[in-house]
C-alpha positions, 0 to 999 in steps of 0.5 A, a space after each residue: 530477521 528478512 522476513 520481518 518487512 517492518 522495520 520498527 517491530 525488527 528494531 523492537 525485537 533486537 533491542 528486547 533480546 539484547 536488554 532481556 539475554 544480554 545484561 545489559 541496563 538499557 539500549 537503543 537503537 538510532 536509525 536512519 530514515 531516508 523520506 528525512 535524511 536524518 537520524 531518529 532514536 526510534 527505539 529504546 529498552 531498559 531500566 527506568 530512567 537510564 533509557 531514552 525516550 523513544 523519538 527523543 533525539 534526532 541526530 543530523 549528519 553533523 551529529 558527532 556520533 553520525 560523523 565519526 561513523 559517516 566520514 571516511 577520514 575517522 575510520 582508523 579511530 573505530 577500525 580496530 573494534 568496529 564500535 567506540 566505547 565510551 573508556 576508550 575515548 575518556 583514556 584517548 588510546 589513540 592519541 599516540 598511534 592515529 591521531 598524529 595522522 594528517 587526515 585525524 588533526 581534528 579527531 580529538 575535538 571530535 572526540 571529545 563532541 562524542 564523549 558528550 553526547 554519549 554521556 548525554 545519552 547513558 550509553 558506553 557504546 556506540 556499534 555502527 551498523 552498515 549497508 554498503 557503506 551507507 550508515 543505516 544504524 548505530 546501536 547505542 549500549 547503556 552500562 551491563 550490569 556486572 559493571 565490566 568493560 564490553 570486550 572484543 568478543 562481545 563487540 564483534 557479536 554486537 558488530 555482526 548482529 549490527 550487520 545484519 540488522 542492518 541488511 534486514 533494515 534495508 530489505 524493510 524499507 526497500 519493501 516499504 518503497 516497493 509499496 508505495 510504488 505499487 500504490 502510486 501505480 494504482 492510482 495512476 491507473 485507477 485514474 487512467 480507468 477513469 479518463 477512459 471510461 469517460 470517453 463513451 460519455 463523451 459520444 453520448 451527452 445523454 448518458 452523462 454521469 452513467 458510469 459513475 452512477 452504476 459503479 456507486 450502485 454496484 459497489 453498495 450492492 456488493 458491501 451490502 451482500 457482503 455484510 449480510 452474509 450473501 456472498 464471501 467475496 475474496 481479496 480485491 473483489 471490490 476495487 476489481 467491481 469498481 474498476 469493472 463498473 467504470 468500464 462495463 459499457 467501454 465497448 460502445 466507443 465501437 458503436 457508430 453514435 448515429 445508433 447511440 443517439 438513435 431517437 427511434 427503435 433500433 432495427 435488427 442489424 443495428 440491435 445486433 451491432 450493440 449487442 457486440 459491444 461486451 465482447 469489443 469492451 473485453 478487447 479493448 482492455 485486453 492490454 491493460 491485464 485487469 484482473 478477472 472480475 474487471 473483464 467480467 463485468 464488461 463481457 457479462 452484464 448483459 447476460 440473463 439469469 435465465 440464460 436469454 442474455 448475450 453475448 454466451 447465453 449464460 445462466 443462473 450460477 454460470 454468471 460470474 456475480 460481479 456481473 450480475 451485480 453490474 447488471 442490476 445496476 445498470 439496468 436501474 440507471 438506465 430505466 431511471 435515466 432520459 433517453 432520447 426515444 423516452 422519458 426515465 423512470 422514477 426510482 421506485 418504479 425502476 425497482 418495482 421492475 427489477 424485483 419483477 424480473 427478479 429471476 428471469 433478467 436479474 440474479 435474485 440475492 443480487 435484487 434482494 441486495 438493491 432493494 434493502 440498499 435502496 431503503 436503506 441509503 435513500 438512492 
């Protein structure tokens, strides 16, 4: 049961086993759901007719079932049992014992708002099921088919897979929050990526909407390689491209913008100093501990297939494919982009030059893969 972290199917199975191995005409389950602080008949078994609709019933907490099990003060009434049949409250035994107490005077109202609803609902008994303290659950149990009363014996297993239950119901739903947790840390994170990767564009007004461009042209390649067949990425590779594409070029916020923006060809010091930026790209995003994919993109994407690239020199297979990948959409933004020392490209001449440098600059699968994108999405 703990290891099933969807509470519905976990419902499903338990309501099965007891309606198929237990006799019983029909049960269900009403179970708490924390987003609306409410009771939910959820899931429900049994004979046609006798059960109910899943969905069909919603119980508050002024629900006289959820009240008799969430109240402290009628606690003596269910003590005993650890559950309330239906016999027992029509033949009120507690009428002479528990309910002559102060803290129950308004028990045999309650009661009787409980019996009607039971009725309502074909059930005869009602075990509640816990979390420390906290009401998660109450099992609902139509008539067995022999027609005999539920014993103690058979209350107290109800009571115990109540209990259990009621544990594995919570470590679903924790692991649901831990989920959404997760979830909502990556899109703060995601979208942290995204704010930082905009600060190099705020020191080049020309290479405007870069970053975007490339990460959309590497992520087509990527799906498109992957849909023919080319490579077998692993889990997660994609969102790690698009991480990496918005960061490849983080390492020029070290740059100084009087090269950046830099009209004329750049001399062998300043050349020598854009060259570094992969390297103080992979610094930077040290302390983020982006996968490894991300940090490729950033410290390869100027690497040649030929093994002329830098910042290692790196060749052929020894170039970590989200790289290469970035490194071919990289390269056709920037020629198709304005610079300040020359006019962009057009498109189809920038991917005449890709397939020209095809296996010299460029990873050829990754090349082939563009080429069929750009038919085919019409970049």
């Amino acid at each position: 049961m703990i290891m099933i972290h969807d509470p519905r199917l976990l419902i499903k199975l338990m309501i099965r086993m007891i309606v198929r191995k237990l006799g019983v005409k029909h049960a269900a389950m009403v179970l708490y759901e924390p987003e609306r602080d409410t009771y939910v008949l959820s899931i429900s078994r049994g004979e046609r007719g006798m059960r109910i609709p899943p969905g069909f019933t919603r119980f508050s907490h002024s629900s006289p079932i959820i009240k008799l099990f969430q109240d402290p003060h009628f606690r003596p009434l269910r003590a005993n049992r650890n559950a309330i049949l239906l016999d027992d409250i029509n033949r009120m035994v507690w009428q002479e014992t528990v309910l002559s107490k102060g803290s129950l005077k308004n028990a045999p109202n309650l009661l009787h708002r409980v019996e009607e609803e039971m009725t309502r609902l074909n059930t005869v008994a009602c075990v509640p099921s816990f979390y420390r303290d906290k009401l998660m659950a109450v099992l609902l149990l139509g008539e067995k088919y022999d027609e005999k009363r539920f014993n103690q014996e058979e209350l107290d297993f109800f009571a115990a897979l109540a209990s259990d239950g009621a544990m594995a119901i919570r470590n679903a739903q924790l692991f649901e929050s831990l989920k959404e947790e997760a979830e909502r840390n990556r899109k703060l994170f995601i979208q942290t990526i995204v704010v930082l990767s905009s600060t190099i564009e705020a020191k080049d007004a020309y290479t405007h909407g870069h970053t975007e461009r490339v990460t959309r042209y590497a992520v087509s390649i990527a799906k498109k390689m992957a849909e023919d067949g080319v490579v077998l990425f692993p889990e997660g590779f994609f969102e790690n491209l698009y991480i990496g594409g918005l960061l490849h070029d983080i390492g020029k916020i070290a740059i100084p913008e009087s090269i950046l923006l830099k009209k004329g060809p750049l001399t062998e010091e300043e050349y020598c100093l854009v060259q570094k930026h992969p390297l103080k790209g992979a610094e930077i995003i040290n302390s983020l501990t982006v996968p490894e994919d991300c940090v490729n993109c950033i410290k390869y994407h100027h690497e040649r297939y030929d093994g002329s690239g830098y910042p290692f020199k790196l060749a052929g297979p020894n170039i970590p494919i989200a790289a290469a990948i970035i490194a071919v959409a990289d390269a056709f933004d920037a020629m198709t982009t304005d610079r300040p020392y020359r006019k962009g490209f057009d498109k189809v001449t920038a991917l005449q030059e890709l397939q020209k440098n095809s296996g010299t600059q460029f990873h050829p699968l990754v090349v082939e893969s563009f080429h069929a994108v750009f038919k085919q999405e019409n970049l």
